[in-house]
Every structure is written in C-alpha cells, then in structure tokens.
N, CA, C and O of each residue as an XYZ file, in Angstrom:
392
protein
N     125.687    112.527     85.973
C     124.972    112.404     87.233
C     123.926    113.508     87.300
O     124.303    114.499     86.674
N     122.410    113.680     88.014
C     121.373    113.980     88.270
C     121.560    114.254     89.544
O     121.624    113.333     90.358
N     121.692    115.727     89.970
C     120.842    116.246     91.093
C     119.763    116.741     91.896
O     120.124    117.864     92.246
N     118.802    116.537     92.302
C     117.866    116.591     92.516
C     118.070    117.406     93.734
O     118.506    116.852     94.743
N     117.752    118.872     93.734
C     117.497    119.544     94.640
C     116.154    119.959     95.893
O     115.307    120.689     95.378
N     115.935    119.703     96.995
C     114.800    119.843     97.215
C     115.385    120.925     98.999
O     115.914    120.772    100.101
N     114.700    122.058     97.996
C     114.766    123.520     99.630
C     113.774    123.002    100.382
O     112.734    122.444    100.031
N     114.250    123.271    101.569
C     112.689    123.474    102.363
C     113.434    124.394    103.508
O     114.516    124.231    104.071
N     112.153    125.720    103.671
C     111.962    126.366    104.829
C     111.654    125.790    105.658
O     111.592    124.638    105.227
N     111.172    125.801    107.474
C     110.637    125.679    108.373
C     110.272    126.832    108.638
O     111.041    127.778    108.810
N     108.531    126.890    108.725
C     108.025    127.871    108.550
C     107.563    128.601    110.125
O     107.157    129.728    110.409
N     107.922    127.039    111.177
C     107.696    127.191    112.520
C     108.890    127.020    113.225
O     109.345    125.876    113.252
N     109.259    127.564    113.578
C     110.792    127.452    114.312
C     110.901    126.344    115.177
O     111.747    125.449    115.192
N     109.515    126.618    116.193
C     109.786    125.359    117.036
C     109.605    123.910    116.350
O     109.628    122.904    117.058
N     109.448    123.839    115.141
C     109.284    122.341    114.535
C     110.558    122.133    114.180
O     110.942    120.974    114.021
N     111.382    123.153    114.006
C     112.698    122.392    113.380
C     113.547    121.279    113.911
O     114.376    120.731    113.185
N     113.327    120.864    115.402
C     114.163    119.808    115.806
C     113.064    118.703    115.671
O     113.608    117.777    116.273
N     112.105    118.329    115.340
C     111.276    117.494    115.368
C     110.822    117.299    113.847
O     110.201    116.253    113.659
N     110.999    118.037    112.830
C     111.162    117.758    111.215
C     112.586    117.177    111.031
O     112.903    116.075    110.583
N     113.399    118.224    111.503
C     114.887    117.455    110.765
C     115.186    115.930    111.548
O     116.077    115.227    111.071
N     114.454    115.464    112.701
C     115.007    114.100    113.228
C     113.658    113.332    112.435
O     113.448    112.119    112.421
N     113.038    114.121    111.956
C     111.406    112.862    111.126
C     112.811    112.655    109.966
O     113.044    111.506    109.589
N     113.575    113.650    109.519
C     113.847    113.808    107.749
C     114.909    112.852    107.976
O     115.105    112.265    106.911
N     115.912    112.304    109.153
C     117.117    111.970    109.426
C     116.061    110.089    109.370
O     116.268    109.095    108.674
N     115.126    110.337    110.312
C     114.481    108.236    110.654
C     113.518    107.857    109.776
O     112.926    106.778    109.800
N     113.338    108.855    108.901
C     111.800    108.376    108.088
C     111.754    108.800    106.997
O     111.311    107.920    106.259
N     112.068    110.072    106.247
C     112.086    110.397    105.114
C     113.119    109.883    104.245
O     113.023    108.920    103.484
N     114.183    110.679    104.455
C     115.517    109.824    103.956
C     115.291    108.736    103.892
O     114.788    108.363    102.832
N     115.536    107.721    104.946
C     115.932    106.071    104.436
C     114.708    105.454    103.832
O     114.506    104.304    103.443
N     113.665    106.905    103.865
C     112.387    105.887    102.766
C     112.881    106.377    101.133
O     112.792    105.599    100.184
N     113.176    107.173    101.060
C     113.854    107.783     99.742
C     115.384    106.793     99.443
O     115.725    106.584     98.279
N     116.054    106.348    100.394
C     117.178    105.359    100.318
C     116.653    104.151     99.786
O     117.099    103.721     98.723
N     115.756    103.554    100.403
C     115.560    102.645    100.276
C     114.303    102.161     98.811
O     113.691    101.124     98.552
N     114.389    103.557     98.139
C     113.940    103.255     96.536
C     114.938    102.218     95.825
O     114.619    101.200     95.210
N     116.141    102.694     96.046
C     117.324    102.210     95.054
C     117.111    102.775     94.013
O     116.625    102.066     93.133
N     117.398    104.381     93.646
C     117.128    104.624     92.769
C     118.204    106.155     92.798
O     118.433    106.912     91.854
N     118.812    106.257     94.490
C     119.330    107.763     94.342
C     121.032    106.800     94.886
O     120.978    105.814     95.622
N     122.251    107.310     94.387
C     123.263    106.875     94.737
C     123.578    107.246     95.745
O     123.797    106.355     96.565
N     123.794    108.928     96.293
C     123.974    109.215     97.885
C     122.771    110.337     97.784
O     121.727    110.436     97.140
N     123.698    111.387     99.079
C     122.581    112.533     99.060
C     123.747    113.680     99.917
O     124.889    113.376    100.263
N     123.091    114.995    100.112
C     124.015    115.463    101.027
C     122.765    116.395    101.232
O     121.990    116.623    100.303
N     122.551    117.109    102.934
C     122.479    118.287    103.566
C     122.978    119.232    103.445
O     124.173    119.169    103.155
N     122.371    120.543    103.592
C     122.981    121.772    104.235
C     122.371    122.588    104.722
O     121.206    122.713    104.344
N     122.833    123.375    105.635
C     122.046    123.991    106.349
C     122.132    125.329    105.828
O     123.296    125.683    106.016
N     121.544    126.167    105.318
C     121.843    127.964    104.960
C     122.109    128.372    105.226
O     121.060    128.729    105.762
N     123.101    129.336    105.767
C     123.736    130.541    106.985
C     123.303    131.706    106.937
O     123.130    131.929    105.739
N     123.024    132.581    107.513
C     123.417    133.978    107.111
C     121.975    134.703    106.645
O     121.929    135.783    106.056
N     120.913    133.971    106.990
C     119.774    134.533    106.714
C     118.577    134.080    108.164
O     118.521    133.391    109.182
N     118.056    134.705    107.623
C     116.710    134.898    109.286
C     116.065    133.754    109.397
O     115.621    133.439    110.501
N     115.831    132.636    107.910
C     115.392    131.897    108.298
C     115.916    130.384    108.431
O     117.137    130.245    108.363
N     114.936    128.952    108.658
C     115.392    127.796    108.976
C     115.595    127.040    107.842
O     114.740    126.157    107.764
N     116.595    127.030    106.687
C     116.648    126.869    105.296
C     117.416    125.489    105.409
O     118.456    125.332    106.049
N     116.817    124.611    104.763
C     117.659    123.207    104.532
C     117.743    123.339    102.974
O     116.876    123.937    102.337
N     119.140    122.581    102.233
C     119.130    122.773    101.048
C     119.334    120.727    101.124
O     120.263    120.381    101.854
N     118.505    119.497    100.406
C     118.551    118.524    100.613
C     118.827    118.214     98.864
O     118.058    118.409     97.922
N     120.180    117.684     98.875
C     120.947    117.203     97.600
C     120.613    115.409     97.141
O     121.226    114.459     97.629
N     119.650    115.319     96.242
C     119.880    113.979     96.137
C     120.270    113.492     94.715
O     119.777    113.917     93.670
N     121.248    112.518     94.831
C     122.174    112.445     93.469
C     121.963    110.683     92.740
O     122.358    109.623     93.224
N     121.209    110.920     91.452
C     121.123    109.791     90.871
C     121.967    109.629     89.883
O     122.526    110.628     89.430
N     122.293    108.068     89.227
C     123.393    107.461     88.602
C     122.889    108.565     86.807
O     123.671    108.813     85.889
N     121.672    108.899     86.879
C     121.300    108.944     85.598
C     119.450    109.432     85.699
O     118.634    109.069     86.546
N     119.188    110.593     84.196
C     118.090    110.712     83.695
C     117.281    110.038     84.064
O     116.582    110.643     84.877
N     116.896    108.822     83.867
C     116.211    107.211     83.550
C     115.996    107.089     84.892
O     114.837    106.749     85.132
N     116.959    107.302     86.243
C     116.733    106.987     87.440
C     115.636    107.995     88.238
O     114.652    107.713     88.922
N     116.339    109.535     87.784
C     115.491    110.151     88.307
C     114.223    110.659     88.237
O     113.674    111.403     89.049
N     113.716    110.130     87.033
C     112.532    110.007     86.128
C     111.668    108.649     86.794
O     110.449    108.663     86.969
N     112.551    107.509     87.116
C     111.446    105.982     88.052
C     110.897    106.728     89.081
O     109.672    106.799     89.187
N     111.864    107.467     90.090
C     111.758    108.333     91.263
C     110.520    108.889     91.806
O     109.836    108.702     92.813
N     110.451    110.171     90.045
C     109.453    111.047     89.886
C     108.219    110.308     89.971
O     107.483    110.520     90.935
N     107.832    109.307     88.920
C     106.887    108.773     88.910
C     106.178    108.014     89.757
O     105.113    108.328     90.290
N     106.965    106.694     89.916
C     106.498    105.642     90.726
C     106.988    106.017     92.691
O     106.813    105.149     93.546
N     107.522    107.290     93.003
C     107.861    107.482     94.491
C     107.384    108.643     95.103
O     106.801    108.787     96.177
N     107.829    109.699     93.984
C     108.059    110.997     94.509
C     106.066    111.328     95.032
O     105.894    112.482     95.425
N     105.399    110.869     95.030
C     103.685    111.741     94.958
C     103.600    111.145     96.331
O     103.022    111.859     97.151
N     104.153    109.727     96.857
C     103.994    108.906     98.011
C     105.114    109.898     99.509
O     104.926    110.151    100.699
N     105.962    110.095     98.737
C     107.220    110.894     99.420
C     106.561    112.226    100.254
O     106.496    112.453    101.463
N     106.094    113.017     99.051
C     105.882    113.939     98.923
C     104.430    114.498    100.001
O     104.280    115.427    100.795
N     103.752    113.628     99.617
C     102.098    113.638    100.407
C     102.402    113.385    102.467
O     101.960    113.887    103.501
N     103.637    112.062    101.990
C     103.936    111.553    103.401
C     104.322    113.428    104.368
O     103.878    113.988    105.370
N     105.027    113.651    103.643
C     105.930    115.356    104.329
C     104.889    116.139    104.892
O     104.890    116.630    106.021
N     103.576    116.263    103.621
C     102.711    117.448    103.967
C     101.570    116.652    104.602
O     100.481    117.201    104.768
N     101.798    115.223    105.011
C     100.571    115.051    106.153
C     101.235    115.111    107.387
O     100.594    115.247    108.429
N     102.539    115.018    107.369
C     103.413    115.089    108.757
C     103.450    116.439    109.096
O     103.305    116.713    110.287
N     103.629    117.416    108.223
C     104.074    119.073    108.670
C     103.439    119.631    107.610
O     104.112    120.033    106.661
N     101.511    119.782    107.608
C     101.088    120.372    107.282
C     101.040    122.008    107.401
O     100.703    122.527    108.465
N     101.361    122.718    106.365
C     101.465    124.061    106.273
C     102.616    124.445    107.352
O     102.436    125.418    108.084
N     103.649    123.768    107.429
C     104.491    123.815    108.225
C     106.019    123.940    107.447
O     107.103    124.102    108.009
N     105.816    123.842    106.296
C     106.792    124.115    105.435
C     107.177    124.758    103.841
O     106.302    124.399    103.054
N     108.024    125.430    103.307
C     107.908    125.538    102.374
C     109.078    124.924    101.134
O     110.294    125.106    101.075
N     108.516    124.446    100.571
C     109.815    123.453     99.845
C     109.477    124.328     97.943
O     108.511    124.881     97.417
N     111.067    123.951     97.465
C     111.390    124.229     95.577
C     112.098    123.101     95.836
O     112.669    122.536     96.769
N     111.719    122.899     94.007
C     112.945    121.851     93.671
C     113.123    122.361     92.617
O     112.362    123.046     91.932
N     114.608    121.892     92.379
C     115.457    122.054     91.005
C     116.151    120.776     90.822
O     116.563    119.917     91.602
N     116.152    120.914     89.594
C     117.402    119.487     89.007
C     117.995    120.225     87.668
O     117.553    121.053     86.870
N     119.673    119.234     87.889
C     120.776    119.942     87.718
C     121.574    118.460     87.030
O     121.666    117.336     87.524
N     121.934    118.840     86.091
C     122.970    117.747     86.031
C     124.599    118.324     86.109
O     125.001    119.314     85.498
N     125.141    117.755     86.702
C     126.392    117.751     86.664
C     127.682    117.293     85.757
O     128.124    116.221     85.344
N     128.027    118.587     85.672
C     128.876    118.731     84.134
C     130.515    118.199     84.568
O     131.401    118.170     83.715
C-alpha cells in the first residue's frame, strides 16, 4: 500500500473553519471520487502554535498513485490555491507501507 501524505498549514487562522469545511464538501470527495485512493485519514497536530493538518491518502498500489499524480493531482492542486490563495502552506511525502 501507498501513502500519500499531504501537510498543510493555515497560514490565516481565521480561514481555518472555512478551509477545513471546503476540504470535508469539495476537496476530498473530488479526490474520492477519482477511484484511484482506497480510504484516507486526518489529523490534526497538537502541541504546536500552529493550524497543522496532516491529510493521509492511501492507494491499493504504485500504478494507482502514479494515474493520480498525472491525470488529477495539477487539477486538485490549482483548485486549493485558487480557493486559498497564499493562504496556505502544504509538503508532501509518500511512503509505502511495510
């Protein structure tokens, strides 16, 4: 299995209840509805000053998360930073699971 890690700061405090309900009705189930990630999981960061989401998304396989990259992720991706321009800061990592 393929994890696909994607951080994001909130770089404006007051956006955080109005990003995380865009990420809950619009981002997510547009990323669901690739058919390409099996689940996903949240978390929220503790213990530091800032508004840290850690967003887990888990594909069956290499091959899946590679369709993703190509044919989704630039559409995904553009959608975020025309919604919350300079309003966020996101890393990604991928991980496979041993």
């Amino acid at each position: 299995m393929i994890l696909y890690e994607v951080t994001v700061t909130v770089t404006e405090p007051q956006l955080e209840e109005k990003w995380l309900h865009w990420m809950k009705t619009v981002h997510i189930p547009d990323l669901l509805k690739t058919g390409l990630i099996s689940s996903f999981d949240v978390k929220r960061l503790l213990e530091v000053d800032t508004l840290t989401y850690c967003f887990t998304y888990h594909f069956p396989d290499l091959r899946s998360y590679e369709a993703y990259r190509e044919q989704h992720a630039p559409r995904l991706q553009q959608d975020t930073l025309d919604n919350f321009p300079n309003q966020l800061r996101a890393s990604r990592r991928l991980f496979e699971l041993m």
